[in-house]
C-alpha positions in Angstrom: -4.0 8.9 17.7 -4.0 11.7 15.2 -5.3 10.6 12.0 -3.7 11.4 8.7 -5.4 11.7 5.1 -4.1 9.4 2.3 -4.7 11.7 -1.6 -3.1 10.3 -4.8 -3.7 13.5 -6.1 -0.9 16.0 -5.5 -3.1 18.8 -4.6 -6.2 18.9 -1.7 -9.2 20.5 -2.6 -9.7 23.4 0.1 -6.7 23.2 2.1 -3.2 24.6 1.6 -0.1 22.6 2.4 2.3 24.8 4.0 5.3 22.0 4.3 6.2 19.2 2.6 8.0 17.0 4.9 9.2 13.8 3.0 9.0 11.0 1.5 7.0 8.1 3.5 7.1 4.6 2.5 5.5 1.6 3.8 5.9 -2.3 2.3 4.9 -6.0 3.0 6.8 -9.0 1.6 4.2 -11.9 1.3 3.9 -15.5 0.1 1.4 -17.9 -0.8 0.7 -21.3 1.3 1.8 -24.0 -1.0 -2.1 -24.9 -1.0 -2.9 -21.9 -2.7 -0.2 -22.7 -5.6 -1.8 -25.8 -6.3 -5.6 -23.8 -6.4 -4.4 -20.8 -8.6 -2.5 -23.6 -11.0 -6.1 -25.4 -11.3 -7.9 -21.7 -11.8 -5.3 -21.1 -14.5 -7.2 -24.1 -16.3 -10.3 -23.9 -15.9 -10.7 -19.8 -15.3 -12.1 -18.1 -12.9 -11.1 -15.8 -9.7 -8.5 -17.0 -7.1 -10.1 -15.7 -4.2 -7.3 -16.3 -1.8 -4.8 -14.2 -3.8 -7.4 -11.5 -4.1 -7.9 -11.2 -0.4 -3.9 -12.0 0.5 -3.5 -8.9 -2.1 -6.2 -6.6 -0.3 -4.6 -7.2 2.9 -1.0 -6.6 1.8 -2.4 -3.4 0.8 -4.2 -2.1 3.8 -1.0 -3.0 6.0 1.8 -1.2 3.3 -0.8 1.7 3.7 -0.6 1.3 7.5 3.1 1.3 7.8 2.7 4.2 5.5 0.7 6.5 7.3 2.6 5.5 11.0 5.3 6.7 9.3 4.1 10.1 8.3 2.5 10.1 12.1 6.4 10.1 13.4 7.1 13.2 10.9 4.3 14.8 12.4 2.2 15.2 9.3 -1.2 15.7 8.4 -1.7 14.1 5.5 0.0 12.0 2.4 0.2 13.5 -1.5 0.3 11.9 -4.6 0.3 8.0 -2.9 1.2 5.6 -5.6 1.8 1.0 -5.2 4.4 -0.8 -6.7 4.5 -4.7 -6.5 7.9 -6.7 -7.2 8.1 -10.2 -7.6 11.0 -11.5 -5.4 10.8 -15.0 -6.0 7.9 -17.3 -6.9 5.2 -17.2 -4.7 6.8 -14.2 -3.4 6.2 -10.2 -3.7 7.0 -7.0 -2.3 4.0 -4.2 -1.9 5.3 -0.6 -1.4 2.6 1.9 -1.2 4.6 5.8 -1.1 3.8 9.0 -1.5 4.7 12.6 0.1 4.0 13.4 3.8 2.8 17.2 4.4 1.7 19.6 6.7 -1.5 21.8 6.3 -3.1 24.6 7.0 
């Protein structure tokens, strides 16, 4: 499986990208257990980190960035520029995770 680097920035140090091939997106739409409402409502009173929103967060992550780079795979690309998240609120308990950026070739 080819791997592909991930850069936020829009420039890579010691390589020269010789085609810029599109626009690669991937996103996850996830919800909390009902269980986990009732926790982060009791960690809004008495403080404190809801751990089980952390992790559901890091793992919405990894798998927008996975669909992400599998995507830039089938352009054939070697690497993704300037890769930026967005999160949307769909409905409550609810929320997108796009991570994006610009699929490119190198030298």
């Amino acid at each position: 499986m080819r791997h592909i680097s991930i850069y936020t920035s829009e420039h890579i140090a010691d390589k020269t990208i010789i085609e810029h091939v599109g626009l690669v997106r991937g996103n996850t739409i996830r919800a909390r257990h009902l269980g986990r409402d009732i926790l982060a409502a009791f960690r809004n009173i008495v403080g404190g980190e809801i751990h089980d929103d952390t992790k559901l967060l890091a793992e919405s992550r990894e798998q927008a960035l996975d669909r992400m780079v599998d995507e830039a795979r089938a352009l054939g690309a070697d690497a993704v520029i300037g890769v930026r998240f967005s999160t949307s609120m769909l409905a409550h308990g609810a929320a997108e995770l796009l991570a994006y950026g610009t699929a490119v070739k190198l030298k």
